[in-house]
BALUMDO-487680 format. One record per residue: x, y, z of N, C-alpha, C, O in turn. Coordinates in steps of 0.2 Angstrom, whole numbers, padded with zeros to 4 digits, always signed. Last residue first. Layout:
N
XYZXYZXYZXYZ
...
This chain:
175
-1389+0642-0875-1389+0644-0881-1386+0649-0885-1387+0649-0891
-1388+0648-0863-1382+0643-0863-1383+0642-0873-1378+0641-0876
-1398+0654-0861-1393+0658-0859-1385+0655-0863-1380+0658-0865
-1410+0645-0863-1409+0649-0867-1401+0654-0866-1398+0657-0871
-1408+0636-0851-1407+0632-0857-1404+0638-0864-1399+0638-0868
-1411+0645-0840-1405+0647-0840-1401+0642-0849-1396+0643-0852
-1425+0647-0846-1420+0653-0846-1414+0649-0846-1411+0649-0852
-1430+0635-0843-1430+0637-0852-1425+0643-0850-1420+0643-0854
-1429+0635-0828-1424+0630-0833-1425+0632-0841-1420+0630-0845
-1437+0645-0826-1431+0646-0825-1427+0642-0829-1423+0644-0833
-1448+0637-0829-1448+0644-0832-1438+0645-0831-1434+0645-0836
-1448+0628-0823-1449+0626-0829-1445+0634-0832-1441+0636-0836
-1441+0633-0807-1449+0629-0810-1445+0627-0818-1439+0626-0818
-1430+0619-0797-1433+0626-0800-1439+0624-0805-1440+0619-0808
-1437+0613-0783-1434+0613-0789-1436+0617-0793-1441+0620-0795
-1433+0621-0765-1438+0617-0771-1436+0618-0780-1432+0622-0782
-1425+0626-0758-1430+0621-0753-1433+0619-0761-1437+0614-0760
-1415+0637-0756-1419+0634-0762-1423+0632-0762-1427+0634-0766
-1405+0630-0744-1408+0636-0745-1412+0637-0752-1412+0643-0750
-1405+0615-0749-1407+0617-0743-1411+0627-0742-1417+0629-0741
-1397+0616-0760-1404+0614-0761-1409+0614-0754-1415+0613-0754
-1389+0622-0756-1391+0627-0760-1397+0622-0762-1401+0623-0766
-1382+0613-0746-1383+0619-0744-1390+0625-0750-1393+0630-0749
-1381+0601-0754-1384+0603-0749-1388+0610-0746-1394+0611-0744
-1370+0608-0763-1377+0606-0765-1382+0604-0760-1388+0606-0761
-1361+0611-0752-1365+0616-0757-1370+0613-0759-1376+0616-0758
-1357+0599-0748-1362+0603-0742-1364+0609-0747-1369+0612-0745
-1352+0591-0758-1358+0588-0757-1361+0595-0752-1367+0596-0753
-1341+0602-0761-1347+0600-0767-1354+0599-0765-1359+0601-0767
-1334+0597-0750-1337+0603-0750-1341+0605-0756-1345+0609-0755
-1332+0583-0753-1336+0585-0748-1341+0591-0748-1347+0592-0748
-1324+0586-0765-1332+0583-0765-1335+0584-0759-1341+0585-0760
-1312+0592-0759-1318+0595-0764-1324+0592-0764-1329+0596-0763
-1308+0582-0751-1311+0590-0749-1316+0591-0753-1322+0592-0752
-1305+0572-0759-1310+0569-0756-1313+0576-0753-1319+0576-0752
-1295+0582-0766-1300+0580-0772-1306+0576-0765-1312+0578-0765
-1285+0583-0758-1289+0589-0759-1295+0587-0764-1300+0591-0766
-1281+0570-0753-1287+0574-0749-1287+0579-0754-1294+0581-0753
-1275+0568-0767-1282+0564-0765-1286+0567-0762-1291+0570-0764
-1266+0576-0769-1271+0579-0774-1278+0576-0771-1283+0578-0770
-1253+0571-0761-1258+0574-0760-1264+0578-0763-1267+0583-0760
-1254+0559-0767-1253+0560-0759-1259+0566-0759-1265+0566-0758
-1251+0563-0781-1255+0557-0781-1257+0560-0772-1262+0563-0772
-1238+0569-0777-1244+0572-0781-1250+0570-0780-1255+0574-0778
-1231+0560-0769-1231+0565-0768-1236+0570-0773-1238+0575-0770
-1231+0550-0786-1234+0548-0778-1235+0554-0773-1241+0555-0772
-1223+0558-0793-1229+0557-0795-1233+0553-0789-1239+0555-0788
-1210+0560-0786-1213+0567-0787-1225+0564-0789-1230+0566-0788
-1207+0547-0787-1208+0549-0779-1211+0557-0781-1215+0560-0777
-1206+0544-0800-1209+0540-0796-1212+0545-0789-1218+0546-0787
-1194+0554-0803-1200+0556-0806-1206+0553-0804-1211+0556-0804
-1185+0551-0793-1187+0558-0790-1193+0556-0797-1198+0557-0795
-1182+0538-0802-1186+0538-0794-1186+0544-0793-1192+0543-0791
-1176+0542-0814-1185+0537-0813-1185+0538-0806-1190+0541-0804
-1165+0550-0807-1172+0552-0811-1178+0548-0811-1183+0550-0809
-1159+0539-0802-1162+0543-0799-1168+0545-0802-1174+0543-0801
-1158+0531-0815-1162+0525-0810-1162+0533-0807-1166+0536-0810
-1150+0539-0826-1155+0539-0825-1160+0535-0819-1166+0535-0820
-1138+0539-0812-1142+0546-0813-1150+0543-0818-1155+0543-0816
-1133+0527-0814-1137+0529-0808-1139+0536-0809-1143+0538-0804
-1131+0527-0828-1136+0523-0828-1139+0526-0820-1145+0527-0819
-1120+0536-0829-1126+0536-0831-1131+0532-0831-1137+0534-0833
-1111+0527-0818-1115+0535-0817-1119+0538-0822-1122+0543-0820
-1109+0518-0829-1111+0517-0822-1113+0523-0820-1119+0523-0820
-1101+0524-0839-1107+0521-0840-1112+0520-0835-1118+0521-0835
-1093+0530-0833-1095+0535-0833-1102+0530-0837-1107+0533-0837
-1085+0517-0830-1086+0521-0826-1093+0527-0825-1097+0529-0821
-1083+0511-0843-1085+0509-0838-1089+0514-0834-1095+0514-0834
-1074+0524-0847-1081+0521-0850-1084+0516-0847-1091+0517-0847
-1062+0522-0838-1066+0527-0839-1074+0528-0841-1078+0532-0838
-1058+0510-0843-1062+0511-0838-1064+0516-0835-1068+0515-0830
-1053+0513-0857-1059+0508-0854-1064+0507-0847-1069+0505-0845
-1044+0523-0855-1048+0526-0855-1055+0519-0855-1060+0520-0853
-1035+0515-0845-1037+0521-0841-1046+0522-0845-1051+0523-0842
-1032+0505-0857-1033+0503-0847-1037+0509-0846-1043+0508-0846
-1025+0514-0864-1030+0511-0868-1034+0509-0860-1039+0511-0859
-1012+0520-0858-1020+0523-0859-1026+0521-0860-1032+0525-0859
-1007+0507-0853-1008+0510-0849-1015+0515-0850-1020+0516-0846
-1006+0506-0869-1008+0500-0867-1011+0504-0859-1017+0503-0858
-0996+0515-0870-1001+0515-0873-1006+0511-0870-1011+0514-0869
-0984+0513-0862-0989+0519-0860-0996+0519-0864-1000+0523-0863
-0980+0503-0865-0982+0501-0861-0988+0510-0857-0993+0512-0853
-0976+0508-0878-0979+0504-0879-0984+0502-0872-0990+0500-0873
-0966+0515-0872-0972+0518-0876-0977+0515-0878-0981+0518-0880
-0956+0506-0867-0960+0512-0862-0967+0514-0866-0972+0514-0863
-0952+0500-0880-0955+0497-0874-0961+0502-0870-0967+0502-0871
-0944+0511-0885-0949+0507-0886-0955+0506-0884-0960+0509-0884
-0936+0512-0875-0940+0518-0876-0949+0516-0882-0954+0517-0882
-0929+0502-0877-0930+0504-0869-0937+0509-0870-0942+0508-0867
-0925+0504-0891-0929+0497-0888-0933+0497-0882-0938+0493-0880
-0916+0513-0889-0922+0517-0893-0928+0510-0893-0933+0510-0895
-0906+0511-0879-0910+0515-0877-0918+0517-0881-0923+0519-0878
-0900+0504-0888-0901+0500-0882-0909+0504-0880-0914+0502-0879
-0895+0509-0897-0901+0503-0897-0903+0502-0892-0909+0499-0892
-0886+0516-0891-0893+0521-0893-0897+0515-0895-0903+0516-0895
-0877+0509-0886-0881+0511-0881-0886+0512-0885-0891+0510-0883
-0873+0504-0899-0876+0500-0895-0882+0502-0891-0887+0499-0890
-0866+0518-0902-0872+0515-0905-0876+0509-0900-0882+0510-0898
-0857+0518-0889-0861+0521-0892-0868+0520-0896-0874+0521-0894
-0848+0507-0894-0853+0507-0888-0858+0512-0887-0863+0511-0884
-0845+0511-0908-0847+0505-0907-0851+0504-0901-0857+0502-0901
-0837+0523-0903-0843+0523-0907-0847+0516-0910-0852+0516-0913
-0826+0515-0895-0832+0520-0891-0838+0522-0897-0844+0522-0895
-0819+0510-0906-0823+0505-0899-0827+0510-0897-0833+0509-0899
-0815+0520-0913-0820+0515-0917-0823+0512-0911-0829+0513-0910
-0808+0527-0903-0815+0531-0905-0816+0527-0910-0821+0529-0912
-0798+0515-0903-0802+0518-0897-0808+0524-0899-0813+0524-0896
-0792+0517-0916-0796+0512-0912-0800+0511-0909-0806+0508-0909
-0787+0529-0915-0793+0527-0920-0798+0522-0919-0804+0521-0920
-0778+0528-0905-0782+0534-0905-0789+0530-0909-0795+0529-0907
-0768+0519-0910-0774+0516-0905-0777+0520-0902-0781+0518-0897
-0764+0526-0922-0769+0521-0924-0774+0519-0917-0780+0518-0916
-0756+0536-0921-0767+0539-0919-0765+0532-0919-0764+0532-0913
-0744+0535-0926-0745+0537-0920-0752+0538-0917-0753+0540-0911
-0749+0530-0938-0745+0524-0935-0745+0529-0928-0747+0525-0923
-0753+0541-0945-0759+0536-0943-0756+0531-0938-0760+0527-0935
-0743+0553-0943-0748+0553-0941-0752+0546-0941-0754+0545-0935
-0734+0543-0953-0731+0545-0946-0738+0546-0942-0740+0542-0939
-0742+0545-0966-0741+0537-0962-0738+0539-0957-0739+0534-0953
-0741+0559-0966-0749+0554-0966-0749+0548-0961-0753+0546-0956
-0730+0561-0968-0732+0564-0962-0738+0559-0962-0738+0555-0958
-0727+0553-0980-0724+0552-0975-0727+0554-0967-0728+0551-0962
-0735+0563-0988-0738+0554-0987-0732+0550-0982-0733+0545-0980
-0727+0572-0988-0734+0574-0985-0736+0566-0983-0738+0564-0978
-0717+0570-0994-0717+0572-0986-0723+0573-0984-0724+0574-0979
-0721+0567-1007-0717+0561-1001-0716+0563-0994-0714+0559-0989
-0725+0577-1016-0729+0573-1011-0726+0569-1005-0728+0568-0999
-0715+0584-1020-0719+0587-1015-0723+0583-1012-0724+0585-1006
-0709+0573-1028-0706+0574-1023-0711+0582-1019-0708+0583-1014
-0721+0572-1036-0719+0568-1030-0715+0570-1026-0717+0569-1020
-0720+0582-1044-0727+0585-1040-0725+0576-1035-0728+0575-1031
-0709+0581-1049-0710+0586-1046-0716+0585-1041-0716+0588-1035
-0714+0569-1058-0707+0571-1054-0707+0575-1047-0707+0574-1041
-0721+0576-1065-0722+0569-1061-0717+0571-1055-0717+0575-1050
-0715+0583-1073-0717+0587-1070-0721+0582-1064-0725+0584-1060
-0706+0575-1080-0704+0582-1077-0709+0582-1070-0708+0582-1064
-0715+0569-1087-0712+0566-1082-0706+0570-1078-0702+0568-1074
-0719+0578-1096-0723+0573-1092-0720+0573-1086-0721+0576-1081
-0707+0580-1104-0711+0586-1102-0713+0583-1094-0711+0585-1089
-0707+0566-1108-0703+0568-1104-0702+0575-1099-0699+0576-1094
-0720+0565-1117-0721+0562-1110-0714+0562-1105-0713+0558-1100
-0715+0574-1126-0722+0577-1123-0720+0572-1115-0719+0574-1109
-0705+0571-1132-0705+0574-1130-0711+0578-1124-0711+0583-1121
-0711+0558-1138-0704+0556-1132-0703+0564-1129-0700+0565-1123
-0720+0564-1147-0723+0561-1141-0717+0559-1136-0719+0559-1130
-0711+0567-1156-0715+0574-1153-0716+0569-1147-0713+0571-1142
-0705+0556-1161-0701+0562-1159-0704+0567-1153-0701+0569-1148
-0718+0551-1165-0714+0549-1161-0709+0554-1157-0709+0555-1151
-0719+0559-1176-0726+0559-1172-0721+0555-1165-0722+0558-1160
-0708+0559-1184-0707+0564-1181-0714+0565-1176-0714+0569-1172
-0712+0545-1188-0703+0547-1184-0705+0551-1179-0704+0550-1173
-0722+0545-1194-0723+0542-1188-0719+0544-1184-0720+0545-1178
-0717+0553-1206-0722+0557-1201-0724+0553-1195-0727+0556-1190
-0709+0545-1212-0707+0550-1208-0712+0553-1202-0711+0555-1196
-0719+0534-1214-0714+0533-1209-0709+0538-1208-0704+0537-1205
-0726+0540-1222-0727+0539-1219-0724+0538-1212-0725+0539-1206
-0717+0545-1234-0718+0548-1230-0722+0546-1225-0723+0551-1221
-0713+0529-1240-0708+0532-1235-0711+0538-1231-0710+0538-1225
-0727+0526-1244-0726+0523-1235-0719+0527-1234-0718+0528-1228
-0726+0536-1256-0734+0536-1249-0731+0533-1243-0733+0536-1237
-0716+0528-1263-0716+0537-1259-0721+0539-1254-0721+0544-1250
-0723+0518-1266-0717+0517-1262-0715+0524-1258-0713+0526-1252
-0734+0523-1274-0735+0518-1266-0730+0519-1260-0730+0520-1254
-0728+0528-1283-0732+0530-1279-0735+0529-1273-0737+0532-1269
-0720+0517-1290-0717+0522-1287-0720+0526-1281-0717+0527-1276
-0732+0508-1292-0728+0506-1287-0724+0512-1286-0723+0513-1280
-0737+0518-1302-0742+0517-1298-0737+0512-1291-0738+0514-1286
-0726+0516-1310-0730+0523-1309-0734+0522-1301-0732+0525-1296
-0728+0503-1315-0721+0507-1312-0723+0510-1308-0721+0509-1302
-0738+0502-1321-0737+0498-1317-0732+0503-1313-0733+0505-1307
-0737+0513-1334-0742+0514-1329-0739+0512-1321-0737+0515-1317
-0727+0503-1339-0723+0508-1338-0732+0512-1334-0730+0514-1328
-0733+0491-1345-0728+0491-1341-0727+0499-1336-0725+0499-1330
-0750+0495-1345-0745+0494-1347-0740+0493-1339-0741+0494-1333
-0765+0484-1341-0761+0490-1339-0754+0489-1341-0752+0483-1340
């Protein structure tokens, strides 16, 4: 590269970083005026707040043994409701077991009244077949009797065995 290129080429350099550091100046310039802008308006929105975070801390220094005492009371509060929701437990637990008790013996119970209904049953079925048995005998030892005085009576009035003739009749009747 010649002498006089070389030049060229550092003149162009040299003119690159002075504008450069104009345009930082005026990016600085600009930015001292934005966060003074800023700080306007900081300003401002503090001095609005200082009486309110005044009143706050006045407010909390006057509550504080307000706060305390509704921290203590919601502390015995909860408590209670453990207290109560263990108590309730408990009860539930004890009514469970109270059902499980009631309906065990329940079933017991009603096992036992089914077993003496069926022991009735076999016995009204016993005492109805005995009561049957009672009385069916005399009327069956009647009936023979009264069997024995018919054939009596109708070999008596009959007085003789039927002939042959008769017996093919009633043989043929029954054919």
């Amino acid at each position: 590269m010649s002498e006089d290129a070389f030049r060229w080429v550092v003149t162009a350099a040299v003119i690159i970083s002075a504008i450069s550091f104009i345009i930082m100046g005026g990016v600085a310039i600009a930015l001292y005026g934005v966060v003074s802008k800023l700080r306007v308006r900081v300003d401002a929105v503090l001095g609005r707040a200082e009486p309110i975070l005044d009143t706050v801390k006045k407010l909390s220094e006057e509550n504080a043994p307000k706060f305390s005492g509704i921290a203590s009371s919601a502390q015995q509060v909860a408590a209670n409701a453990v207290d109560i929701s263990n108590i309730a437990k408990d009860q539930a637990h004890r009514w469970a077991e109270v059902g499980r008790d009631l309906a065990d013996r329940s079933k017991v119970q009603i096992a036992r009244v089914d077993t003496a209904v069926d022991e009735t049953v076999h016995q009204v079925q016993h005492a109805g077949e005995n009561v049957k048995e009672a009385v069916m005998k005399p009327v069956r030892e009647a009936n023979g009797i009264l069997s024995g005085i018919k054939a009596g009576v109708s070999a008596y009035v009959q007085g003789r065995k039927p002939s042959v003739d008769h017996v093919t009749q009633d043989e043929e009747m029954f054919i």
